[in-house]
PDB file of N, H, CA, C and O in Angstrom:
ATOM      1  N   UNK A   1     101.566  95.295  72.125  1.00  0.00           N
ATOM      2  CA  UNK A   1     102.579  95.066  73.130  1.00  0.00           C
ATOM      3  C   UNK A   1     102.976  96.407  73.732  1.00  0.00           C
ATOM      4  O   UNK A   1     102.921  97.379  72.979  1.00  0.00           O
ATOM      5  N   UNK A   2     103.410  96.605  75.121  1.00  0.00           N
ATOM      6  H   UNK A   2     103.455  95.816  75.733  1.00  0.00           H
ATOM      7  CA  UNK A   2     103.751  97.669  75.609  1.00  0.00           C
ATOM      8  C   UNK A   2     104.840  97.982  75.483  1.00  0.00           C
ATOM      9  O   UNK A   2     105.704  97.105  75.501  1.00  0.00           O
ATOM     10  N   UNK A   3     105.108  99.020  75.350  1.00  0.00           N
ATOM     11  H   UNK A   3     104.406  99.733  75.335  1.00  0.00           H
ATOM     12  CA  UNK A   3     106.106 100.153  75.270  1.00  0.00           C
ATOM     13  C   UNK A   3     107.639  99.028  76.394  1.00  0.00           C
ATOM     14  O   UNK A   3     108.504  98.267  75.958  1.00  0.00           O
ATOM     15  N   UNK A   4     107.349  99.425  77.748  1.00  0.00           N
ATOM     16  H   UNK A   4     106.647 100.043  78.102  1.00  0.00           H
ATOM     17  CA  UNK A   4     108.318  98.478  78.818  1.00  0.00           C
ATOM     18  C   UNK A   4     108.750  97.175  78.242  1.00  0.00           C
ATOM     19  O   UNK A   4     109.883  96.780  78.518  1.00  0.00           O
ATOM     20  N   UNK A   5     107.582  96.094  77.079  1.00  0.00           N
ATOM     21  H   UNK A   5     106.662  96.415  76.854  1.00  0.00           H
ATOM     22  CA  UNK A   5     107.609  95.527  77.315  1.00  0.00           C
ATOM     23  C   UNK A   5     108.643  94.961  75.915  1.00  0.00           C
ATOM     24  O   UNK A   5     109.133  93.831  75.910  1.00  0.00           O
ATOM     25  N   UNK A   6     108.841  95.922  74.830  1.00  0.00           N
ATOM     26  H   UNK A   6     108.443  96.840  74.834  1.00  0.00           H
ATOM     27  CA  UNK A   6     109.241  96.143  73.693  1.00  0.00           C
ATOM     28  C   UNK A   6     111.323  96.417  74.415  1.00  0.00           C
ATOM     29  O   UNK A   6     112.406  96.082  73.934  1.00  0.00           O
ATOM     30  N   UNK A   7     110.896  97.217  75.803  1.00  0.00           N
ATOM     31  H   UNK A   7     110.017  97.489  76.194  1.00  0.00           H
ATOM     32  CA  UNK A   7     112.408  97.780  75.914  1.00  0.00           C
ATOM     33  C   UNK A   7     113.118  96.762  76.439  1.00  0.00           C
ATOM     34  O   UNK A   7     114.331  96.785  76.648  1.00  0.00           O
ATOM     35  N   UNK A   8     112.049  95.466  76.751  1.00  0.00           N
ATOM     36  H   UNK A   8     111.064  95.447  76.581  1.00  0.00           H
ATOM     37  CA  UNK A   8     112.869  94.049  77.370  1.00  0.00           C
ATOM     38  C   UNK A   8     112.760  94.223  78.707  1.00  0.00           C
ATOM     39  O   UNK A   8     113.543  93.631  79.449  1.00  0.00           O
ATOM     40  N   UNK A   9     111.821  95.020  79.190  1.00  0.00           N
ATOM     41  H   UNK A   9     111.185  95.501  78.587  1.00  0.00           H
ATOM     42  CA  UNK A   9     112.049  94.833  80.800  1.00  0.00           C
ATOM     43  C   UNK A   9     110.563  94.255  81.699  1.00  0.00           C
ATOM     44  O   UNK A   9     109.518  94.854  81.448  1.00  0.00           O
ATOM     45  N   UNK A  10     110.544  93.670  82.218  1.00  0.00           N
ATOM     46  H   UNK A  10     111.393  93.183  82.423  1.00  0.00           H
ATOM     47  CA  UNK A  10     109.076  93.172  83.307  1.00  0.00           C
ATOM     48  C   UNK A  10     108.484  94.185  83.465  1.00  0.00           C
ATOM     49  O   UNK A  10     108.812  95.246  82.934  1.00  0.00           O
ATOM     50  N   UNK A  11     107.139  93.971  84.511  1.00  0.00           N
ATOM     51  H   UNK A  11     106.873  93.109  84.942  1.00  0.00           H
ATOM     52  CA  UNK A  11     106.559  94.963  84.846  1.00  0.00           C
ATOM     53  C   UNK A  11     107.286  95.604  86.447  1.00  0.00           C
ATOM     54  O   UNK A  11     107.088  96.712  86.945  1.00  0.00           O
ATOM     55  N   UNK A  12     107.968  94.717  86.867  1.00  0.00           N
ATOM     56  H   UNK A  12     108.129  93.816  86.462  1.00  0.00           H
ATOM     57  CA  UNK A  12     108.702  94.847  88.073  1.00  0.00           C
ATOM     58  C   UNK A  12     109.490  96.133  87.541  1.00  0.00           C
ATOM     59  O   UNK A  12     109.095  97.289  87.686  1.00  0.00           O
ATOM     60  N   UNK A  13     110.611  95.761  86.934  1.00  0.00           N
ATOM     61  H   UNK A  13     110.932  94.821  86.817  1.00  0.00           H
ATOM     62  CA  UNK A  13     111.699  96.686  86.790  1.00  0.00           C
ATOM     63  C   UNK A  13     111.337  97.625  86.063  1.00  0.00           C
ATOM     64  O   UNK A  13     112.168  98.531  86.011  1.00  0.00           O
ATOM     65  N   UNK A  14     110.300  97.799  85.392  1.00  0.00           N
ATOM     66  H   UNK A  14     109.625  97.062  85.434  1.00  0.00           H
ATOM     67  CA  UNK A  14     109.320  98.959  84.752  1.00  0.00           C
ATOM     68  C   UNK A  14     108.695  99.923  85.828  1.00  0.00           C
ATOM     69  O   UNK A  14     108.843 101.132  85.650  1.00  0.00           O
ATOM     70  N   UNK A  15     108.043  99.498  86.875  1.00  0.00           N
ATOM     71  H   UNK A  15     107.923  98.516  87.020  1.00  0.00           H
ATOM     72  CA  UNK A  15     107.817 100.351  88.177  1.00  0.00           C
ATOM     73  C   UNK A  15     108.635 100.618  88.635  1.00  0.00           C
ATOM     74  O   UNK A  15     108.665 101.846  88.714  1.00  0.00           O
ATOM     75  N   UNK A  16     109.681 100.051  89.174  1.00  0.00           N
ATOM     76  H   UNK A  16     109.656  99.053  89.109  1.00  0.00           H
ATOM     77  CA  UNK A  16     110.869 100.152  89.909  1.00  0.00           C
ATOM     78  C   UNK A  16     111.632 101.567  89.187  1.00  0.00           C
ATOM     79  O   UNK A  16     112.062 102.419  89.964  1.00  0.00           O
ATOM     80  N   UNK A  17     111.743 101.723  88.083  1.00  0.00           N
ATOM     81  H   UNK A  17     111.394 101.031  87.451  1.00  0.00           H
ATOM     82  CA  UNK A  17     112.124 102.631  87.071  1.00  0.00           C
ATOM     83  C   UNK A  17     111.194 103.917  87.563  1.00  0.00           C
ATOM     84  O   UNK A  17     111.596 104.815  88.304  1.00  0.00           O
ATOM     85  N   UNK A  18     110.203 103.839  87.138  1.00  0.00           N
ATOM     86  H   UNK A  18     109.877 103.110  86.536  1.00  0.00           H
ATOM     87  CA  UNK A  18     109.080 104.900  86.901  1.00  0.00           C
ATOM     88  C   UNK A  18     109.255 105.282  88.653  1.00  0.00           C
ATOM     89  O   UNK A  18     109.547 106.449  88.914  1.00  0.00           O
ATOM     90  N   UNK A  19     109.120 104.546  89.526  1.00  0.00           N
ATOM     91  H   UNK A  19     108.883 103.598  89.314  1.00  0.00           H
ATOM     92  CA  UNK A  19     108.807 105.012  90.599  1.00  0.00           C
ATOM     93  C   UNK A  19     110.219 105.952  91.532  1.00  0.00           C
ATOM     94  O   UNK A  19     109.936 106.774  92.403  1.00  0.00           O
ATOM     95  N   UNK A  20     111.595 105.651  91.166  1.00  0.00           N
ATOM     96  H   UNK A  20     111.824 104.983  90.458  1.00  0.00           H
ATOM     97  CA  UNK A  20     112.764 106.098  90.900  1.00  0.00           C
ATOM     98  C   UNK A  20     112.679 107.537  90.217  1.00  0.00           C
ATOM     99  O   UNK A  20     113.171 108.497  90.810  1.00  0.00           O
ATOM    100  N   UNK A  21     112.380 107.616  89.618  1.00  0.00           N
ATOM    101  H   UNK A  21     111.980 106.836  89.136  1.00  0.00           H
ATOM    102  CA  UNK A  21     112.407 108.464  88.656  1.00  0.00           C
ATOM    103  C   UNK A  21     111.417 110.064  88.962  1.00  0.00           C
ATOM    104  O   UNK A  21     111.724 111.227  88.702  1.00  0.00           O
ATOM    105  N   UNK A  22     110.046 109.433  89.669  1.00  0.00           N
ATOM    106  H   UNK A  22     109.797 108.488  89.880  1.00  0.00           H
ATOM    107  CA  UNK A  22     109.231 109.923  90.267  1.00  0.00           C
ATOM    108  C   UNK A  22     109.860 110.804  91.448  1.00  0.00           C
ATOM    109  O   UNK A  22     109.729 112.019  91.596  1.00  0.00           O
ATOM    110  N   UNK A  23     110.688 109.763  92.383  1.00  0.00           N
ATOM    111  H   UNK A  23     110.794 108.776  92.263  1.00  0.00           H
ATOM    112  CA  UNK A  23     111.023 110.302  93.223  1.00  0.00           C
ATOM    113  C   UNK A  23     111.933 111.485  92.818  1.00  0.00           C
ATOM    114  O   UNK A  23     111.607 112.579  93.279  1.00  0.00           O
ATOM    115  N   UNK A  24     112.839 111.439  92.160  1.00  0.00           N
ATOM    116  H   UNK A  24     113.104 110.550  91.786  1.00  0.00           H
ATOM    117  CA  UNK A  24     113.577 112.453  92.177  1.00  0.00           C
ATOM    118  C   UNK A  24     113.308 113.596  91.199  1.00  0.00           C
ATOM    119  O   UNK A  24     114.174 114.455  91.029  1.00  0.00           O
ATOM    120  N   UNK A  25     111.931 113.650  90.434  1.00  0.00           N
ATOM    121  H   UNK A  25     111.228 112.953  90.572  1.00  0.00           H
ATOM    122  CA  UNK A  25     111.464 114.848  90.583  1.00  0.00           C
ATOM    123  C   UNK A  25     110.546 115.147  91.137  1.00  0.00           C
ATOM    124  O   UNK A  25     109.636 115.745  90.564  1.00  0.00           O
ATOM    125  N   UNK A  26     110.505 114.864  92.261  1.00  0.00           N
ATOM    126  H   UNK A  26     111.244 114.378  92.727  1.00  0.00           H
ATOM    127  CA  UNK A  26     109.632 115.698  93.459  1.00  0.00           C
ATOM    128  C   UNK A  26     110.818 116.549  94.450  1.00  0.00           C
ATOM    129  O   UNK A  26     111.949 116.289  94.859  1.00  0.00           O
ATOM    130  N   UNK A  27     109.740 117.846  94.586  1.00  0.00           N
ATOM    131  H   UNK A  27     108.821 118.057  94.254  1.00  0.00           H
ATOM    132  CA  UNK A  27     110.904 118.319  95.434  1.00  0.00           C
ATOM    133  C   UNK A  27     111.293 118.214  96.775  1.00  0.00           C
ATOM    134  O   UNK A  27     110.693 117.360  97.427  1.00  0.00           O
ATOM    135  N   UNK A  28     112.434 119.088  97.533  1.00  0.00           N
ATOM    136  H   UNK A  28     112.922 119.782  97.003  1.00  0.00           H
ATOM    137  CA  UNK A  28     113.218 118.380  98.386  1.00  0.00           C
ATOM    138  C   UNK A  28     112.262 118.287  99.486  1.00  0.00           C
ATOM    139  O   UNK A  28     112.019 117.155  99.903  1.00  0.00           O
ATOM    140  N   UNK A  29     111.817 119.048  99.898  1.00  0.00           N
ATOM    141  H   UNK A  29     112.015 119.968  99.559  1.00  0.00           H
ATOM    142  CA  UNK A  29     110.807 118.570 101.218  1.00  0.00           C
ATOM    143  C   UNK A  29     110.034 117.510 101.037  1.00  0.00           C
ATOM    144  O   UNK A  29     109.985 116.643 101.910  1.00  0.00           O
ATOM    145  N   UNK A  30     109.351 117.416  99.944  1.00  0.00           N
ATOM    146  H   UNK A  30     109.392 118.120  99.235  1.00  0.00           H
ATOM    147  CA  UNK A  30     108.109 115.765  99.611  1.00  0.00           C
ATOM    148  C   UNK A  30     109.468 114.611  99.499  1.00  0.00           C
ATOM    149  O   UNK A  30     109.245 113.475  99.916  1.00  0.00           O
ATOM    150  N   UNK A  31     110.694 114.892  99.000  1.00  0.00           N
ATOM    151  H   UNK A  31     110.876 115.815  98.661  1.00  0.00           H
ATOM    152  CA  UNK A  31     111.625 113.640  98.462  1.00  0.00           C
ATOM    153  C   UNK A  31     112.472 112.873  99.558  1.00  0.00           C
ATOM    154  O   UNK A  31     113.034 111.820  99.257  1.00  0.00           O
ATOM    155  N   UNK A  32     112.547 113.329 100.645  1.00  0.00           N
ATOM    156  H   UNK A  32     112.090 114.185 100.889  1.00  0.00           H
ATOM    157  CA  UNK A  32     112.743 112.601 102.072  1.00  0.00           C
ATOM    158  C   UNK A  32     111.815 112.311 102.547  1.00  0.00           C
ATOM    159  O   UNK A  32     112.130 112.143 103.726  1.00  0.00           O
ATOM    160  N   UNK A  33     110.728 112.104 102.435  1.00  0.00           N
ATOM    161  H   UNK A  33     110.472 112.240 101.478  1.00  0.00           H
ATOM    162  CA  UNK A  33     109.188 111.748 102.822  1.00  0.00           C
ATOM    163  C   UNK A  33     108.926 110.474 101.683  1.00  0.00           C
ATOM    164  O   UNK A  33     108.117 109.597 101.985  1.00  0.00           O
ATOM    165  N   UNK A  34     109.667 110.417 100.330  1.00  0.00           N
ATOM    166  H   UNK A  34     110.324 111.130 100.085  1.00  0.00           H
ATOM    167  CA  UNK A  34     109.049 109.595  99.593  1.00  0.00           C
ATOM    168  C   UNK A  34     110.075 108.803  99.422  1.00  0.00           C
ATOM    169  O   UNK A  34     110.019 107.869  98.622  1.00  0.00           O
ATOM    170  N   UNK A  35     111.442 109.138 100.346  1.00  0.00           N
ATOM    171  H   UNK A  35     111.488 109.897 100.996  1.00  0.00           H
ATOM    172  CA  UNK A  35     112.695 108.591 100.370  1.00  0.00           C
ATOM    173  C   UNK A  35     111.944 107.071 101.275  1.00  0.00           C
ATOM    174  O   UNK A  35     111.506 106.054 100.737  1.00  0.00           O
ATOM    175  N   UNK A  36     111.981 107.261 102.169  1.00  0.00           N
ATOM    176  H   UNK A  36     112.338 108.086 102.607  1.00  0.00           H
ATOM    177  CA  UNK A  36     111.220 106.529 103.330  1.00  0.00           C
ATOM    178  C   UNK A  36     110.764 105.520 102.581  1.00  0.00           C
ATOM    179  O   UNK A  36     111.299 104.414 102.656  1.00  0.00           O
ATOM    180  N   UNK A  37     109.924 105.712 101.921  1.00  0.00           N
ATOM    181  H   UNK A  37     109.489 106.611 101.860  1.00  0.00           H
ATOM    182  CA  UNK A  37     108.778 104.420 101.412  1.00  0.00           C
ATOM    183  C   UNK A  37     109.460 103.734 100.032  1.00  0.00           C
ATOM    184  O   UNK A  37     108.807 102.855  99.469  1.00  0.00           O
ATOM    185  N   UNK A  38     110.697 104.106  99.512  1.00  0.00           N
ATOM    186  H   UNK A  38     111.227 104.820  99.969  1.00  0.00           H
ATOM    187  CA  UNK A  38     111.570 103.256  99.024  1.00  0.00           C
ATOM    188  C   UNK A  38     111.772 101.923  99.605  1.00  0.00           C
ATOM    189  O   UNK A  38     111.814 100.908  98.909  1.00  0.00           O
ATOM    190  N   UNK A  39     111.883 101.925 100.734  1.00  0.00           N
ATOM    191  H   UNK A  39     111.849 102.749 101.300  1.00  0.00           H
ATOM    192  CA  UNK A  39     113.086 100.877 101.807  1.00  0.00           C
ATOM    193  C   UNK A  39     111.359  99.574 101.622  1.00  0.00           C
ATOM    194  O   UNK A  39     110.152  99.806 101.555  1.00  0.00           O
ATOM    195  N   UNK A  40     111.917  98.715 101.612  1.00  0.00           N
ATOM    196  H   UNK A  40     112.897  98.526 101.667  1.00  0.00           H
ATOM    197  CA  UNK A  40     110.928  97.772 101.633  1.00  0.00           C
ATOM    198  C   UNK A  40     111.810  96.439 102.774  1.00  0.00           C
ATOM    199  O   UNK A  40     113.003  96.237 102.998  1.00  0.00           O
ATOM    200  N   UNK A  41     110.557  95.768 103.267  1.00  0.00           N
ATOM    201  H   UNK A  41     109.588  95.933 103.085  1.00  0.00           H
ATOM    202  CA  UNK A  41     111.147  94.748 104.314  1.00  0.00           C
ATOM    203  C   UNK A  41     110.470  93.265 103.930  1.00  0.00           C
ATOM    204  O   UNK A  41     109.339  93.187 103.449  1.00  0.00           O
ATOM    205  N   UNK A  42     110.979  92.561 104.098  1.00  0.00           N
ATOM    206  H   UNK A  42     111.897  92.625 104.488  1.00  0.00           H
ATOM    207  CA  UNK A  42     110.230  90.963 103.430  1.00  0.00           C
ATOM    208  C   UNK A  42     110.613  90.032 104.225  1.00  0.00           C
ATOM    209  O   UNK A  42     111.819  89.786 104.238  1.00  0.00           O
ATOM    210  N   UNK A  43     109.848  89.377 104.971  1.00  0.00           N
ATOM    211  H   UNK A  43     108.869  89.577 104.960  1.00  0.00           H
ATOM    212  CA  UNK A  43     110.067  88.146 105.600  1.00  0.00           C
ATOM    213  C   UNK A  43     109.846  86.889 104.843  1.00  0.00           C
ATOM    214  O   UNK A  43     108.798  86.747 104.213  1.00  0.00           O
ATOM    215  N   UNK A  44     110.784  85.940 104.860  1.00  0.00           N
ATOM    216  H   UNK A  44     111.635  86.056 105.372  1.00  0.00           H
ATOM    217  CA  UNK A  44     110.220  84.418 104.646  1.00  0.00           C
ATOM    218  C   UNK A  44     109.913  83.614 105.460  1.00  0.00           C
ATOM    219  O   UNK A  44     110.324  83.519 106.617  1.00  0.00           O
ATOM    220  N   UNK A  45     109.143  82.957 104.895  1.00  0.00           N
ATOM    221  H   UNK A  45     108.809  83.034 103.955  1.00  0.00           H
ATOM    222  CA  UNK A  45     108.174  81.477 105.633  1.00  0.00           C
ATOM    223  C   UNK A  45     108.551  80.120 105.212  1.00  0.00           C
ATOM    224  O   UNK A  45     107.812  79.811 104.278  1.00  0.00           O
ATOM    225  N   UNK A  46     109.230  79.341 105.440  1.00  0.00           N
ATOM    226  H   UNK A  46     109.831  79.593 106.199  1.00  0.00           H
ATOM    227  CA  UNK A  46     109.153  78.355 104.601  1.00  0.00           C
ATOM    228  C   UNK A  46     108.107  77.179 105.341  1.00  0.00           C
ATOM    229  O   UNK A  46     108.059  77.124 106.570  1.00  0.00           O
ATOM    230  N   UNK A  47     107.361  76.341 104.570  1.00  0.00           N
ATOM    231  H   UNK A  47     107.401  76.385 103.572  1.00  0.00           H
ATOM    232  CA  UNK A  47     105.915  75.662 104.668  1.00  0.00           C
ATOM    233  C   UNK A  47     106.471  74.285 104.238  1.00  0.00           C
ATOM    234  O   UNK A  47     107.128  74.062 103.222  1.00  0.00           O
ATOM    235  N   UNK A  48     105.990  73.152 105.455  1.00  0.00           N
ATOM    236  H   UNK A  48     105.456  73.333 106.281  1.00  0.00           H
ATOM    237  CA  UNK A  48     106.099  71.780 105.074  1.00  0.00           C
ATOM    238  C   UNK A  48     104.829  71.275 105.382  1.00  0.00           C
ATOM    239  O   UNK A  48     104.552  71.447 106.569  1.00  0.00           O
ATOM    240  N   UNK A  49     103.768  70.586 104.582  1.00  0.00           N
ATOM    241  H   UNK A  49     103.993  70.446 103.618  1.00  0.00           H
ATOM    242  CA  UNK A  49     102.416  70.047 104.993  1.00  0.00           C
ATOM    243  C   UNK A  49     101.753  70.853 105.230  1.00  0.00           C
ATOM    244  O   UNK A  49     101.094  70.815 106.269  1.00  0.00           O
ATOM    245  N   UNK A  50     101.693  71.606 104.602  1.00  0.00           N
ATOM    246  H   UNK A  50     102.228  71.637 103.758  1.00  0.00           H
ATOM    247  CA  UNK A  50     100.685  72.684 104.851  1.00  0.00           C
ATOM    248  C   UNK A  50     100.581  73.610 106.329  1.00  0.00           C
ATOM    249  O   UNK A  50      99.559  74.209 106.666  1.00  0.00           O
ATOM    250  N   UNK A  51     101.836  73.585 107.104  1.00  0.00           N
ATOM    251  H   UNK A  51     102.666  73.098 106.830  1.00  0.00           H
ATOM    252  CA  UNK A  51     102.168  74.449 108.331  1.00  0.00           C
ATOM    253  C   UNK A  51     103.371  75.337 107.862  1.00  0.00           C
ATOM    254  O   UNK A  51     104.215  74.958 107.050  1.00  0.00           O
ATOM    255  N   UNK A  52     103.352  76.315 108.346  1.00  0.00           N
ATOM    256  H   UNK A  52     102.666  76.623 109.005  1.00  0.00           H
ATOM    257  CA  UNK A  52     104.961  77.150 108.733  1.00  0.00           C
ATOM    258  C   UNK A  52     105.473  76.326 109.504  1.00  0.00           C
ATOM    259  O   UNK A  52     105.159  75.767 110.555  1.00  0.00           O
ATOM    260  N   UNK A  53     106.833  76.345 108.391  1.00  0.00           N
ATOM    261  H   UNK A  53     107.088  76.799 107.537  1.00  0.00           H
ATOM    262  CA  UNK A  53     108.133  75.842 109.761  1.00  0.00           C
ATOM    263  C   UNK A  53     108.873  77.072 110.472  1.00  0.00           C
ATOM    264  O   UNK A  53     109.426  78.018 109.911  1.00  0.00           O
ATOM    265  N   UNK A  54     108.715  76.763 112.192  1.00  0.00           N
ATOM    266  H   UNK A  54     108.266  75.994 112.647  1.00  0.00           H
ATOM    267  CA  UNK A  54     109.056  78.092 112.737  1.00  0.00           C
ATOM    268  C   UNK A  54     110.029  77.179 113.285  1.00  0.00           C
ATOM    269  O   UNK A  54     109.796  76.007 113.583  1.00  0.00           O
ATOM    270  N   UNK A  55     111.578  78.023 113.448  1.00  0.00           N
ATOM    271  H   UNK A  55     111.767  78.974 113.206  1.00  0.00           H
ATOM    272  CA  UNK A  55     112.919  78.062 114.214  1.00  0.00           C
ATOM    273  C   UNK A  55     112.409  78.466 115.158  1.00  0.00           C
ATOM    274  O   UNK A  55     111.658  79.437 115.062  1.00  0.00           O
ATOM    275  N   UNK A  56     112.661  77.824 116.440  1.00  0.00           N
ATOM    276  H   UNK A  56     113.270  77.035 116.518  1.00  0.00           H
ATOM    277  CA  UNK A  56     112.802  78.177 118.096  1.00  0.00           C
ATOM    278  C   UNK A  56     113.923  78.223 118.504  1.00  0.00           C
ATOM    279  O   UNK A  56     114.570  77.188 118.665  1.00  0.00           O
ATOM    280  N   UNK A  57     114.318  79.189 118.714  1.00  0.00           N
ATOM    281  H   UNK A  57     113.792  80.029 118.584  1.00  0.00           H
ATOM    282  CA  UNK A  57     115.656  79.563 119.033  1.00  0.00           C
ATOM    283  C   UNK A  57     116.007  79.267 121.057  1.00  0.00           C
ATOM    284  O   UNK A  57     117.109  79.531 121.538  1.00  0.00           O
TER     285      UNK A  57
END
């Protein structure tokens, strides 16, 4: 069993950790550059019969 997986946490919040952590020891010029690619964006779809249901506004 892994180490993350012994401390009770997913593999999600195990990257999420490591990659946190990463960032802030890199230094300051690379760490606003790696600030950036923190921010994540997610759209939903929701699907009836096998189509997207799209809102027409």
């Amino acid at each position: 069993m892994s180490v993350w997986r012994q401390a009770g946490l997913n593999y999600i919040n195990y990257s999420q950790i490591a990659a946190r952590l990463l960032r802030q020891a890199l230094k300051t010029d690379m760490r606003a550059e790696a600030a950036k690619r923190d921010e994540a964006n997610v759209k939903f779809t929701q699907w009836k019969d096998g189509k997207p249901i799209t809102e027409k506004a």
